[in-house]
FIKOLZA-1660 file (N, C-alpha, C; in steps of 0.1 Angstrom, whole numbers, plus 5000, padded with zeros to 4 digits):
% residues 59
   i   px   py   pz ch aa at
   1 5137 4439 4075  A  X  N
   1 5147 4446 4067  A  X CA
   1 5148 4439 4053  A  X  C
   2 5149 4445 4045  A  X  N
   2 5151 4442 4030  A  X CA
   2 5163 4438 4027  A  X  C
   3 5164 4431 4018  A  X  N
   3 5180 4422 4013  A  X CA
   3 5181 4428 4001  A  X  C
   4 5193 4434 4004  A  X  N
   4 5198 4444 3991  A  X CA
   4 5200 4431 3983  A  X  C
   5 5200 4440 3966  A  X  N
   5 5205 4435 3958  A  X CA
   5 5216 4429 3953  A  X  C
   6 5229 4435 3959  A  X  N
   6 5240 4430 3957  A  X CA
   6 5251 4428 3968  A  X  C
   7 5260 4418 3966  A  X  N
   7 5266 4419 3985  A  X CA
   7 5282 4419 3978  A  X  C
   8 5286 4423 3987  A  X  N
   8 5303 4421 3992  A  X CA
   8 5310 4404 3989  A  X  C
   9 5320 4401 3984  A  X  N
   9 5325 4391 3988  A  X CA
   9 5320 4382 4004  A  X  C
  10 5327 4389 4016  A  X  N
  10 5324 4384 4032  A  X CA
  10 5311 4381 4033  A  X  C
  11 5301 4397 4025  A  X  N
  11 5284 4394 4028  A  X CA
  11 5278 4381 4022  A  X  C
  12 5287 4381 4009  A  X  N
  12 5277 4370 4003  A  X CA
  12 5281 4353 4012  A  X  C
  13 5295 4353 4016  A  X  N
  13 5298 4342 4022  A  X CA
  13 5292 4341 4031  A  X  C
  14 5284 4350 4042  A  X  N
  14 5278 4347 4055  A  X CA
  14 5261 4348 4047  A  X  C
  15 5254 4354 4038  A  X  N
  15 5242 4354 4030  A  X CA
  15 5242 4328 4027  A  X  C
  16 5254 4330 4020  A  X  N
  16 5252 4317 4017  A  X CA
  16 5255 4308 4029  A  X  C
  17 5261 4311 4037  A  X  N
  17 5265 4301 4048  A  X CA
  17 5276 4292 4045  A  X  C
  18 5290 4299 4038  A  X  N
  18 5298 4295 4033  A  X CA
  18 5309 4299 4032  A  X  C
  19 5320 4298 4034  A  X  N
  19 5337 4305 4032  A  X CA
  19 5334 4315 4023  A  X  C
  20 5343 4324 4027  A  X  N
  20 5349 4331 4018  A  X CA
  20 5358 4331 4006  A  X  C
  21 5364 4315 4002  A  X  N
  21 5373 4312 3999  A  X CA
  21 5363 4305 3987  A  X  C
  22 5352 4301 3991  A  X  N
  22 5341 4293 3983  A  X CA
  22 5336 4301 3977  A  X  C
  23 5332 4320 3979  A  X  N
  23 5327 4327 3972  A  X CA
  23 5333 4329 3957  A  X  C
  24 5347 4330 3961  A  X  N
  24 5358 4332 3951  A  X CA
  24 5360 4319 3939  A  X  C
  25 5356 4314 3947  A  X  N
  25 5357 4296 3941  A  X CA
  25 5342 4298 3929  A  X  C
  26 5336 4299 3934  A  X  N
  26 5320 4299 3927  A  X CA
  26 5324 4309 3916  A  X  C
  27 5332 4323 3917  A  X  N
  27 5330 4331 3910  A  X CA
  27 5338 4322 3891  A  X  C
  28 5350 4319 3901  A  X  N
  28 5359 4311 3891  A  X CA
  28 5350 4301 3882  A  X  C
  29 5344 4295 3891  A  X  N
  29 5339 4285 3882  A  X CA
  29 5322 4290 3872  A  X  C
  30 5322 4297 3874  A  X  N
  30 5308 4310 3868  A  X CA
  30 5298 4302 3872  A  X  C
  31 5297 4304 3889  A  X  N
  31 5285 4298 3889  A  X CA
  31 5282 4309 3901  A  X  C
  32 5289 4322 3899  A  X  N
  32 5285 4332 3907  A  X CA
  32 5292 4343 3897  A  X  C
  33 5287 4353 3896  A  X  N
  33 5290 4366 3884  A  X CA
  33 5297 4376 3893  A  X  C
  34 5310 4376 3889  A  X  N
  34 5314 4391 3897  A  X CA
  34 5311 4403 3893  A  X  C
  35 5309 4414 3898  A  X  N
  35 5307 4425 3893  A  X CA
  35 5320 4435 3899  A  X  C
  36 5326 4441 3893  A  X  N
  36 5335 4446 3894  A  X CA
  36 5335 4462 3898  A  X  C
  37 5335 4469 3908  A  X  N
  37 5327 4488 3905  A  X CA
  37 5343 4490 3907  A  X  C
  38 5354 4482 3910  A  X  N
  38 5370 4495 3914  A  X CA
  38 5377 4482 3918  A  X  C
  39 5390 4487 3918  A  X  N
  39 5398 4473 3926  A  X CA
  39 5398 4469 3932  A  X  C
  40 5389 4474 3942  A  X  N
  40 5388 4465 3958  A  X CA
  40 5378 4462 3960  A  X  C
  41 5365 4462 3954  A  X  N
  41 5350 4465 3955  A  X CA
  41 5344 4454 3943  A  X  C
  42 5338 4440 3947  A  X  N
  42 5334 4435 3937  A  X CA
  42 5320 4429 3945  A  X  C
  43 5311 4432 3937  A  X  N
  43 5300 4426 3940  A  X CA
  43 5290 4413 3938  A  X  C
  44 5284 4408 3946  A  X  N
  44 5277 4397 3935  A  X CA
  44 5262 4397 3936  A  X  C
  45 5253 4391 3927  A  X  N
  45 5243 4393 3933  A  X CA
  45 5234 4383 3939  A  X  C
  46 5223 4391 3946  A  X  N
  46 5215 4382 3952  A  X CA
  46 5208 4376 3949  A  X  C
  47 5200 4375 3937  A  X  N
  47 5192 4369 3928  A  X CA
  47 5202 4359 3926  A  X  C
  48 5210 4357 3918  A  X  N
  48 5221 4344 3912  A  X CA
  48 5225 4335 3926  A  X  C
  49 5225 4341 3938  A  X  N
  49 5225 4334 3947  A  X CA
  49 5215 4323 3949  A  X  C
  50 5204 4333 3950  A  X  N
  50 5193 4327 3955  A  X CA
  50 5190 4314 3943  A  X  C
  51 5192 4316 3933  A  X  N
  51 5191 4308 3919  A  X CA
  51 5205 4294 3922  A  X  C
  52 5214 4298 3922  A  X  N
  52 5223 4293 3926  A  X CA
  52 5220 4279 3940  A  X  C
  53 5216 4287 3949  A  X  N
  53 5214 4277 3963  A  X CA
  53 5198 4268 3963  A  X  C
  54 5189 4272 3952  A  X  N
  54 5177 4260 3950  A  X CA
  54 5183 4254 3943  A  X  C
  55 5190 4254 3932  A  X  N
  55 5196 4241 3924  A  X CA
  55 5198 4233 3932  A  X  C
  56 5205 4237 3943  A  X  N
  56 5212 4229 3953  A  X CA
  56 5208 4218 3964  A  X  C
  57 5192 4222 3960  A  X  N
  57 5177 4212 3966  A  X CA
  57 5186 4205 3968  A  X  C
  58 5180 4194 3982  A  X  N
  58 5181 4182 3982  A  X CA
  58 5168 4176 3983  A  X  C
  59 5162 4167 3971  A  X  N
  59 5145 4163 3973  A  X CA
  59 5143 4152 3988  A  X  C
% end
């Protein structure tokens, strides 16, 4: 199965293996980009994740 481009708040917190409260947290601190399509509906993407979670190496 292919990994969409962009996920849900919940999607991206179970994509990273992390709260949902941490998704929100990341966004604040811009180290995750919201994307906004309507008031209830924000997206983020999966690329910035993936970029996001190698910084995160541990050597």
């Amino acid at each position: 199965m292919q990994t969409p481009k962009y996920l849900r708040a919940k999607e991206m917190a179970k994509y990273l293996n992390i709260g949902l409260s941490t998704v929100w947290l990341y966004a604040k601190q811009g180290k995750l980009t919201p994307k906004k399509l309507s008031d209830r509906v924000t997206l983020f993407s999966v690329d910035e994740a993936d970029k996001l979670i190698n910084g995160f190496e541990v050597a």
